[in-house]
N, C-alpha and C positions, 0 to 999 in steps of 0.2 A: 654655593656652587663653585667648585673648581673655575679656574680660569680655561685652561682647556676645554673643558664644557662648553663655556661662553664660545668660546672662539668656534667650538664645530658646530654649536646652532645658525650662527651668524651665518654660516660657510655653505647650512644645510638651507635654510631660509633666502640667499640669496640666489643659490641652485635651483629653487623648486621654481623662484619668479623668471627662469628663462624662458623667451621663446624658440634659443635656436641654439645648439653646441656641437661640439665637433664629439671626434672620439676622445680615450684620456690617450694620454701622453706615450704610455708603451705600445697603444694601438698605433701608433701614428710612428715609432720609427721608422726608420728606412728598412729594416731587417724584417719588420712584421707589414708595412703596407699591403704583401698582399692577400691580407686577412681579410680589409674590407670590400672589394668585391667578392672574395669568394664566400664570406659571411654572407653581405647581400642576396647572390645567388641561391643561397641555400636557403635565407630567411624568407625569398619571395616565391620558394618553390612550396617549402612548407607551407606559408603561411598561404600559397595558392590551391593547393589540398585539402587542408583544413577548411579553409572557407567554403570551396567549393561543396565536402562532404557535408559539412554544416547547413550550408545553403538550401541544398538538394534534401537531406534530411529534411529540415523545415519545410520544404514547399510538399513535399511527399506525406509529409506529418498535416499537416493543412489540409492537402486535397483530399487525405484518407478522411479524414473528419468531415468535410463538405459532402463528399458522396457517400456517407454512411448518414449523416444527416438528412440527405435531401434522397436517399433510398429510404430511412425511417417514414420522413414524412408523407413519400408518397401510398408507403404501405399502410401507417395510422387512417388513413385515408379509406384506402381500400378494406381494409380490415371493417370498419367503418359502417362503408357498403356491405359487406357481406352480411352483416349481422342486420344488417337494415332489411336486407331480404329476405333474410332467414326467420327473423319476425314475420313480415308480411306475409311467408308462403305459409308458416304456421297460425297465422289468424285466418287466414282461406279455407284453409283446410279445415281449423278448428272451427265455421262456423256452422250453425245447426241446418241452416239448408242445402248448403254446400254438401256437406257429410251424409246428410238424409239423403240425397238424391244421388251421391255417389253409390252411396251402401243400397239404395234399388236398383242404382246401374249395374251393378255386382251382380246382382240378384236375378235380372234380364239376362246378363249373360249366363248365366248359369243355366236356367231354365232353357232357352231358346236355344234352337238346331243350330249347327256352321253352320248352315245354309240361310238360315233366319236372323241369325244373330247382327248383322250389320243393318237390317232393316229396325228388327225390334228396337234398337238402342237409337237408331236417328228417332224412329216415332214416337219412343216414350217424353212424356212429360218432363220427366225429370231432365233429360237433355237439356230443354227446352230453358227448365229451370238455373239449369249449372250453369250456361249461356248467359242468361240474362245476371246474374250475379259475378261473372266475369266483365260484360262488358263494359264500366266502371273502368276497369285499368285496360283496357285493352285502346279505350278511345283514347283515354289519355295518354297514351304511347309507355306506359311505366312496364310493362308488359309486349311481347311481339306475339304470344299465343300464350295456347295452355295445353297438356294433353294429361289424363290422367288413366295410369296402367295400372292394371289388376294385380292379386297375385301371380295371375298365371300367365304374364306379362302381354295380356290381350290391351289394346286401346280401349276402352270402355267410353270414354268422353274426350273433347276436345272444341276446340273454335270454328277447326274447318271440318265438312264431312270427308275429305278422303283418310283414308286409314282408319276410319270405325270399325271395330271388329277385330282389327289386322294383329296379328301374332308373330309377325319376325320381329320385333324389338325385341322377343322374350330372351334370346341366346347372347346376344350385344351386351345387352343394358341390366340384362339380372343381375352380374356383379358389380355394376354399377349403383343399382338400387335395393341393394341388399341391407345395407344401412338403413336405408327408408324404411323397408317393413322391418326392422327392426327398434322403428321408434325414434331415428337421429331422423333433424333437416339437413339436407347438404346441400351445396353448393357446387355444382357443376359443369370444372371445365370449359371452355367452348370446345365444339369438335365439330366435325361434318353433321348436318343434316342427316337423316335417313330418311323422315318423311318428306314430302316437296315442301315448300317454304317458299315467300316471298324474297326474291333479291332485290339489288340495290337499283334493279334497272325495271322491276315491279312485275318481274317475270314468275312464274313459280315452277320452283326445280328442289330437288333436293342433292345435299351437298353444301347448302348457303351455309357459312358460318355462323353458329348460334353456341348458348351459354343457358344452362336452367339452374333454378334452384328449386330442388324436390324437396314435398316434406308429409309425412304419413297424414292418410284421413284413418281417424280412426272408429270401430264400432261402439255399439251402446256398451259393449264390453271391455272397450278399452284397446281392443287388439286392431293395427293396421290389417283395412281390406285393401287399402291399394296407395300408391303414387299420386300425388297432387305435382305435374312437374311447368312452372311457370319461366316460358322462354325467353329470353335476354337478347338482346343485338350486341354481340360484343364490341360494334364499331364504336356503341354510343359512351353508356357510362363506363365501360370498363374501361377501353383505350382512352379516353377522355381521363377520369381518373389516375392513371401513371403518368400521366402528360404535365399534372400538378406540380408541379417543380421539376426543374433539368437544370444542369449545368452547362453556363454559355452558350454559344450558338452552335457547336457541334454534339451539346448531350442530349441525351433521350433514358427512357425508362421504358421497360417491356418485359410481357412474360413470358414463359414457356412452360414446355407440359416435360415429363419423365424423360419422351422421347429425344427432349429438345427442338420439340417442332415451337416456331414462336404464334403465340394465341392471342396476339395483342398486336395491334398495329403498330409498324414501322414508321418513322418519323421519311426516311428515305426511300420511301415507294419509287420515287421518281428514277433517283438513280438506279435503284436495284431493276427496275425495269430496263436500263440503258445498259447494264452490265450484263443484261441476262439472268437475272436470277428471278425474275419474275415475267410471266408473257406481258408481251406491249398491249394490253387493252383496258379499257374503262373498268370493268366488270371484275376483274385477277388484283386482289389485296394481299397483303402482307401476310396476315391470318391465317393460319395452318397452311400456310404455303413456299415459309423461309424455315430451313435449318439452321439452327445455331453452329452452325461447325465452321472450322479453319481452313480457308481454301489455300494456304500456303504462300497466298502473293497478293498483292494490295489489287483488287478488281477494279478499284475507284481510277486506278492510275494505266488503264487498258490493260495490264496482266493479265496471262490466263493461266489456271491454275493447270497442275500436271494429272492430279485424279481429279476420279468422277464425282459427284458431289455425294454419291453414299457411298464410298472410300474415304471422305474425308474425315477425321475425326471431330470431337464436340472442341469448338472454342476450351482452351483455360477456364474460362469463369463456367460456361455451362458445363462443362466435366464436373467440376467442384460441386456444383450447387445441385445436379441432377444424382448426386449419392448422398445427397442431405446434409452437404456442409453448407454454412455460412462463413463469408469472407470480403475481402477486399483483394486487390493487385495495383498497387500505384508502379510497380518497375514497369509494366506495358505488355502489352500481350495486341493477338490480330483479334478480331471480331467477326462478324459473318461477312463482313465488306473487304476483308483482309486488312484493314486499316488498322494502326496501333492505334489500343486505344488504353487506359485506365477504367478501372470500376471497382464498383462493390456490390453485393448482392445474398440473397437470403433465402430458403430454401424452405415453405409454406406445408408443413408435412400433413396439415388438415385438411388442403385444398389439393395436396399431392401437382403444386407448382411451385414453380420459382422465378422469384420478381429480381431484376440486374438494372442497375444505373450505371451507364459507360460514357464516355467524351473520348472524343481523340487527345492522347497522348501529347502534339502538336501546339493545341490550344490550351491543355492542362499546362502543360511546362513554359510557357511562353516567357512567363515572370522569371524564371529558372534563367533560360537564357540571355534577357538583359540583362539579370545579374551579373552572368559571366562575360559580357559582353565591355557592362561598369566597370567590372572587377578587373580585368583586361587593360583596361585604359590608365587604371590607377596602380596597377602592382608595382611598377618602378616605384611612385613615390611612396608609396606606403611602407616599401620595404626598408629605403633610405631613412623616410623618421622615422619607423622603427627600430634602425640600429640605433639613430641618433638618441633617440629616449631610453631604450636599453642600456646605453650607456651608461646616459646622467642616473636611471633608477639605481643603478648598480652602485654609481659612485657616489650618491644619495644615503644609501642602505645603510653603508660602509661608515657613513659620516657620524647618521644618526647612531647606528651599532656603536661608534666610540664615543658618543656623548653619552650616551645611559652608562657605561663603563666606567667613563670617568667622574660621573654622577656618584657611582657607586665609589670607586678610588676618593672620593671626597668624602663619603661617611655619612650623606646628608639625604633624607627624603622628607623636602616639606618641611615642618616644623620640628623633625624627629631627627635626633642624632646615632651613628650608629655605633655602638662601641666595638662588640665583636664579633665575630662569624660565630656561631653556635653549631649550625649544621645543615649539610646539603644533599641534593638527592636528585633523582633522574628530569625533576620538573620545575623545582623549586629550591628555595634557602633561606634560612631562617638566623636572623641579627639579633642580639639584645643592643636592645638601642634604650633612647632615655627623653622625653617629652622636654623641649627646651625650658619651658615656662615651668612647667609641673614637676621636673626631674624623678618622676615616677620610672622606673623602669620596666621594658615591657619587651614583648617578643614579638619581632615583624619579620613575616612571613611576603615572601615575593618570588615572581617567577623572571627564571634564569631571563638574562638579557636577549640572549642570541635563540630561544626557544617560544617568541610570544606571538602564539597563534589566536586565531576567533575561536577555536574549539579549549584550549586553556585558560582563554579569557573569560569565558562563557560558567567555565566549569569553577573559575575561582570569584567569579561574582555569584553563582548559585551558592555555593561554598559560605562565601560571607554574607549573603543576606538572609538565608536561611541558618544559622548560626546565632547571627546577630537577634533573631525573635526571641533568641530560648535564654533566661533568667533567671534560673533554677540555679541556686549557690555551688554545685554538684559539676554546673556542668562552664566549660571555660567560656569566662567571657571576652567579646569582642569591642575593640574602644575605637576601631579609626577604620576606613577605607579608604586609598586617591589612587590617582595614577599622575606620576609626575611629569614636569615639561616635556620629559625625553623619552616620556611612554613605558614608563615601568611601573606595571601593577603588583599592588600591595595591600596586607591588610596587617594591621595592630590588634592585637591579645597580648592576654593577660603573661606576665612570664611567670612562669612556675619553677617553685624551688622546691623537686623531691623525685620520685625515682620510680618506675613504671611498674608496673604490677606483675610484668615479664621479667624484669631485671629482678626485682625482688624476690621473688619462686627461685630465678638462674641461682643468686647469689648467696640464699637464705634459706630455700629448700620450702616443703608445702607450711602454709599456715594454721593455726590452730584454727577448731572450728567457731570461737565464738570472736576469732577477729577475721574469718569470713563472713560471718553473719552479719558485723560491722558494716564492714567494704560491701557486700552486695546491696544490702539497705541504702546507702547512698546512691548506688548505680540505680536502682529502683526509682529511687527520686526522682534523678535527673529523667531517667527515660520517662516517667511518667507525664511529665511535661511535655516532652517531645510529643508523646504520642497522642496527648489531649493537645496536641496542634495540630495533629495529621501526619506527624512526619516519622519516618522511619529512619534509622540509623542506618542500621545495613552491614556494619564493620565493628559491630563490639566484638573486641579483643583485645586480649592485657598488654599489650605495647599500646593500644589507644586508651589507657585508666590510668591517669598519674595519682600517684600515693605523696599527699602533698602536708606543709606547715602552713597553716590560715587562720591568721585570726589570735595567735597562741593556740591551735587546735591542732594535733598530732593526728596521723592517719587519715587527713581529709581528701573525699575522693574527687578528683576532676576527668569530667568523659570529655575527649578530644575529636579530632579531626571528625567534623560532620561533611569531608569531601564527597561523601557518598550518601547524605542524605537525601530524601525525593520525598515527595506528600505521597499518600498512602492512595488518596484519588487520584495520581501521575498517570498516565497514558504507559504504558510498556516500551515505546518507542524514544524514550529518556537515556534507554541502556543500549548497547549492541548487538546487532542480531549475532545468536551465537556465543556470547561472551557471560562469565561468572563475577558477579559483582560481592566482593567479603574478600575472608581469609580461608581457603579450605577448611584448617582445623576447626572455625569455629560457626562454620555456615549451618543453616537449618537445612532439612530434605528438601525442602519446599524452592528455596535460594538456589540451591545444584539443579534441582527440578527446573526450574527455572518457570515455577508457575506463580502463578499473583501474590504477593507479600500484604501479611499487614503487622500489627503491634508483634505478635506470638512470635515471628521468627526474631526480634530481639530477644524475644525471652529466650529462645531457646541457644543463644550467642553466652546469655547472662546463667544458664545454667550450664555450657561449657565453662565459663571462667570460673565460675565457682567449683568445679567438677578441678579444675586444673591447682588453682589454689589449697584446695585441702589434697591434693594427692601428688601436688607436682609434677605432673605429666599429662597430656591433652586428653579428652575421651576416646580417643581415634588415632593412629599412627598407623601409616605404611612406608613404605619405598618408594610412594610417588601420589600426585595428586588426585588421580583415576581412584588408586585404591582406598583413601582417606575418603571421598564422596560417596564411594560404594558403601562404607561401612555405616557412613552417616544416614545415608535412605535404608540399609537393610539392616543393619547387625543394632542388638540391643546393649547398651555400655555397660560394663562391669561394674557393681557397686561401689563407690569410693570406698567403703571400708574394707574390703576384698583388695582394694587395688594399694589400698595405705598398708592394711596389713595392720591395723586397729581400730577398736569401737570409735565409731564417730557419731553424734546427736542424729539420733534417727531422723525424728522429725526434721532436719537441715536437708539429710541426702538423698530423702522422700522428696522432699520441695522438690531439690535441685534433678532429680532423673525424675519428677513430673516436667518441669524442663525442658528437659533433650525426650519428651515423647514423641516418637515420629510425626504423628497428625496434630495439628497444631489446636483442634478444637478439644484435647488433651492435656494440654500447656493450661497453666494459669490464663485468665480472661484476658487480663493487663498486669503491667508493671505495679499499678497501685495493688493490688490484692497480693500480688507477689508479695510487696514491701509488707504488708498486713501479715502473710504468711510468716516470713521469716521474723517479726517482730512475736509472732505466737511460741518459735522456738526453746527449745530450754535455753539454747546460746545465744540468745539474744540479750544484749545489755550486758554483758559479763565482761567485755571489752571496756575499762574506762579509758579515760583519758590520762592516768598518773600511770597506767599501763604502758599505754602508747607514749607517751611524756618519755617513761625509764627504756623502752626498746629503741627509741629514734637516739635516746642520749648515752647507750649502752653499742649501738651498731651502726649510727651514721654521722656520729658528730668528728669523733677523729678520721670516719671515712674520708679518703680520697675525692671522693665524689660527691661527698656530702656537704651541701648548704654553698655550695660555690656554683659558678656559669657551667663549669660542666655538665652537673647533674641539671640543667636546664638542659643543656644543649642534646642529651642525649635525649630529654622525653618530647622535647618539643620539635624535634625533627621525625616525630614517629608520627607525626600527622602530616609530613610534607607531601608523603609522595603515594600513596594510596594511588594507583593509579587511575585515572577516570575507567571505569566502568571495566577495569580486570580481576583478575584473582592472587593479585601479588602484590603484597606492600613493600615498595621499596624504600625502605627507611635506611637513610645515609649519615647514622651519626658517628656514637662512639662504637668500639667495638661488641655491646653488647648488640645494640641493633642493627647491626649489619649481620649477628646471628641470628636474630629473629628474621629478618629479610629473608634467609637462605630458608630457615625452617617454611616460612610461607610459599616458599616455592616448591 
């Protein structure tokens, strides 16, 4: 490590242990002083905005959740009930004496004169009988009566004798009970009496508030003769139920019907009596007797509104919820009291109501306003160490930013030395460097100093530990990973000395077909490993295939940069919403499709290159990225020997456009049968080694580029910069890959 180095960790480590600093040196001239108040002002105005909308968000994100929770609960509830009744009224209905003696009540009135018909039905038996099988619930109060109506919506039976016989329910209540004879139980509203009824004051009148739940009796036939409808006190379990949970001391829950008339008792009877919206007596409730609507002015606070209360229109939330939306409102709205209040609420399309949980506004936001009250008290200081830490972070940054620099101006990571820059690119760079101990030379790959994010960080420790599994001789291996004192991450592979598969076609033109049958049998290899791990490449393409010397083996293939590898069982959410991960020329339909990948679309990467190699030109070219995708999901590639323009081994260019078959369950299974495939070829094996031996020592030993750091430098920066999850490699070496770069764009 540089001396310099030393010196700005010192600088950077004694900086971090402050408690307290001024600004730097040019903030503090005389000519710039008055930076820092006007800085301050502006950092305590923002940062007083910010917090507030942040604040206010959360408390509104909170309270929407509270009153959607404690409206669920109250509905789980009632829902609960309903179905609790909806059984009970269908076990009455359904049971054999009940039914028998309905179905002769039927029958009496059939028979029997108007004039007769109210006597016959008190005197018959079966009255007598339906009575006594009622009163079971009747004593027990789970019930307030019962009455059961015909088809012909006459009373037929009942608890009390008035209304036996009676026939004006029939024009009211038919479309109410048309469901029933049609074989549903329902569950009904509360609404005015029609018959007389018991009040709360033990008087009988009709008009009391009540609630039924009707459910067919049916004949021996199966067909409803009539209405079973068993009467509910809405005071009791209904209002009682929404009462289940509120919020604070100002919330309440309650229902309303289509109209917006509320069917559930008010928590505020008292007031709304003292405001007028209810008469002042014992006897006058809440229950079909409050509109839900907006009187314009807070009533609680003596105001009186300017219309009449049917001029006014339906509150916010009961507008919403009486056209069959479900919602919340946490910014505030008036309630039937004109109070602001907050709510949420849900719209019952079975029961044809709608249940609303509200709090004042006042008591919701309460926490809101000591915030801003704290926050108030504290923005001076906050702002002041604000600047003052801004500062130091800044001058921090800066510190550390020239220790990794001068890290690098030293030559040194770790136990590795670096000799020389090879090649660099939008994200990354790559050194041949040399293992102190080992003087092995190797290729270390690191990301730029002044570029190192969580999201690069992330993507080059995916990069190197999924790399790191794969062991297949084929594919390049990895020997090191740190990140050093000063925060630069790194990783060690292998250095390779030979010339990319893209260079080779550029510079040499297409290859014969039995030294691509060669070169794709090795790429077979390596993938086959890969993909009996799960993982998918994603970017096979000839600038990612070095054409290497290993071992004394000529033409030996190395697969690179797995920057874009992912497990094949990955979640979708790994890549970009929107974004194309490969290289256009050599993506499958499925990769532009952008629909679930697995082994196949390498394969069908591995039958573009081979497609490219024997014909020296991609499957696909246009004028632009659009039109290369388009070709690859519709248009069928020209035969390589068509596109060479001579016989090539059938069986090879069969393989290879089984390949690039659109559908992937087309393609080869795997990479292993692929490699089977082409080993079945007639060109297979025909490549030897004193072959390849005589073409490396006939075309790349006096090359320029050959057997020297160059020819590293150009392949091993063709893995640097793939960029996370786009469609463009940006590879920054020599000039051949800066041509491949443009063609991927």
């Amino acid at each position: 490590m540089s001396q310099d180095s030393s010196v700005n960790q010192s600088r950077i480590s004694r900086l971090r242990s402050l408690t307290g600093a001024a600004l730097t040196t040019n903030l503090l001239t005389p000519k710039r002083m008055w930076l820092g108040p006007a800085l301050t002002a502006i950092v305590i105005a923002i940062v007083g905005w910010m917090a507030h909308r942040s604040v206010e968000s959360s408390v509104k994100t909170n309270l929407a959740e509270q009153l959607q929770a404690l409206l669920n609960a109250d509905l789980a509830t009632l829902e609960f009930w309903f179905e609790e009744r909806r059984i009970n009224a269908r076990s009455m209905a359904r049971m054999k004496r009940v039914s028998e003696s309905v179905a002769q009540l039927s029958l009496t009135a059939q028979q029997a004169t108007p004039e007769e018909v109210t006597v016959a039905l008190l005197t018959s038996s079966e009255m007598g009988e339906l009575r006594e099988r009622m009163r079971p619930l009747l004593e027990s109060g789970r019930i307030e009566g019962f009455v059961v109506i015909d088809q012909s919506g006459m009373v037929i039976g009942r608890d009390q004798n008035t209304a036996i016989g009676n026939t004006t329910l029939v024009e009211r209540f038919r479309p109410v009970l048309a469901p029933v004879f049609a074989g549903t139980t329902i569950v009904i509203p509360p609404f005015p009496s029609v018959l007389p009824q018991v009040d709360t004051d033990g008087s009988m009148r009709s008009g009391v508030p009540t609630m039924a739940v009707a459910s067919p009796v049916n004949a021996n036939d199966g067909k409803p003769i009539a209405a079973l409808c068993l009467m509910l006190d809405p005071a009791k379990e209904f209002t009682r139920i929404l009462r289940v949970a509120r919020y604070g001391k100002s919330g309440e829950t309650y229902a309303f019907n289509a109209e917006g008339l509320m069917i559930s008792g008010s928590r505020f009877d008292n007031e709304l009596k003292k405001v007028g919206l209810l008469a002042d007596d014992e006897r006058t409730r809440s229950v079909l007797n409050v509109q839900i609507r907006d009187p314009g002015v807070d009533l609680i606070q003596g105001n009186r509104p300017t219309l009449r209360g049917s001029e006014q229109a339906l509150t916010r939330m009961a507008a919403s919820a009486t056209s069959g939306k479900d919602g919340f409102d946490v910014d505030g709205y008036r309630d039937y009291r004109g109070v602001r209040v907050v709510g949420a609420w849900k719209w019952l399309p079975r029961e044809k109501i709608g249940i609303a949980t509200e709090v004042d506004a006042a008591e919701a936001f309460q926490p809101l306003y000591a915030l801003r009250r704290a926050f108030g008290a504290l923005a001076g200081l906050l702002g002041l160490t604000t600047i003052g830490l801004g500062g130091l972070a800044v001058y921090a940054s800066r510190l550390e930013l020239n220790a990794r620099r001068s890290a690098l101006e030293a030559k040194r990571l770790g136990q590795y030395a670096l000799d020389e820059k090879l090649g660099a690119g939008g994200m990354g760079v790559v050194y041949r460097a040399h293992h102190d101990m080992l003087h092995r030379p190797t290729a270390i790959k690191l990301l730029h100093v002044d570029k190192t994010d969580e999201q690069a960080i992330a993507r080059f420790e995916r990069e190197v530990q999924l790399t790191s599994q794969l062991t297949h001789p084929n594919t390049i291996a990895i020997y090191d990973y740190g990140r050093t004192p000063e925060g630069i991450f790194y990783y060690v592979m292998e250095y390779l000395d030979g010339i990319s598969l893209h260079d080779l076609v550029e510079r040499f033109g297409p290859l014969p077909e039995d030294r691509v049958n060669h070169i794709l049998r090795q790429l077979c290899g390596s993938l086959s490993e890969a993909h009996g791990m799960g993982l998918i490449h994603r970017d096979i393409k000839p600038a990612n295939i070095m054409l290497t010397k290993c071992g004394g083996m000529c033409d030996f293939v190395k697969l690179l940069d797995f920057g874009l590898v992912k497990s094949q069982n990955a979640g979708r959410n790994v890549t970009l919403a929107g974004s194309l991960t490969g290289t256009p020329l050599y993506m499958s339909p499925e990769a532009i499709q952008q629909d679930e990948l697995d082994a196949r679309s390498d394969l069908y990467a591995v039958g573009a290159v081979g497609y490219f190699l024997l014909t020296g030109t991609p499957v696909f070219d246009g004028k632009s990225i659009v039109d290369i995708c388009k070709q690859h999901v519709h248009e069928t590639p020209q035969r390589p020997s068509e596109r060479f323009g001579k016989p090539i081994d059938e069986q090879l260019q069969t393989l290879i456009l089984g390949c690039l078959a659109k559908r992937p369950d087309e393609r080869p299974i795997n990479a292993e049968l692929c490699e089977q495939a082409l080993l079945g070829c007639p060109s297979a094996n025909c490549w030897t080694q004193v072959q390849a031996k005589a073409w490396w020592t006939a075309h790349l030993a006096a090359d320029p580029f050959a057997g020297d750091t160059e020819v590293g430098s150009q392949e091993v920066t063709a893995s640097i910069d793939v960029t996370l999850d786009t469609d463009i490699a940006l590879d920054a070496g020599g000039p051949a890959n800066q041509k491949q770069a443009g063609e991927d764009r």
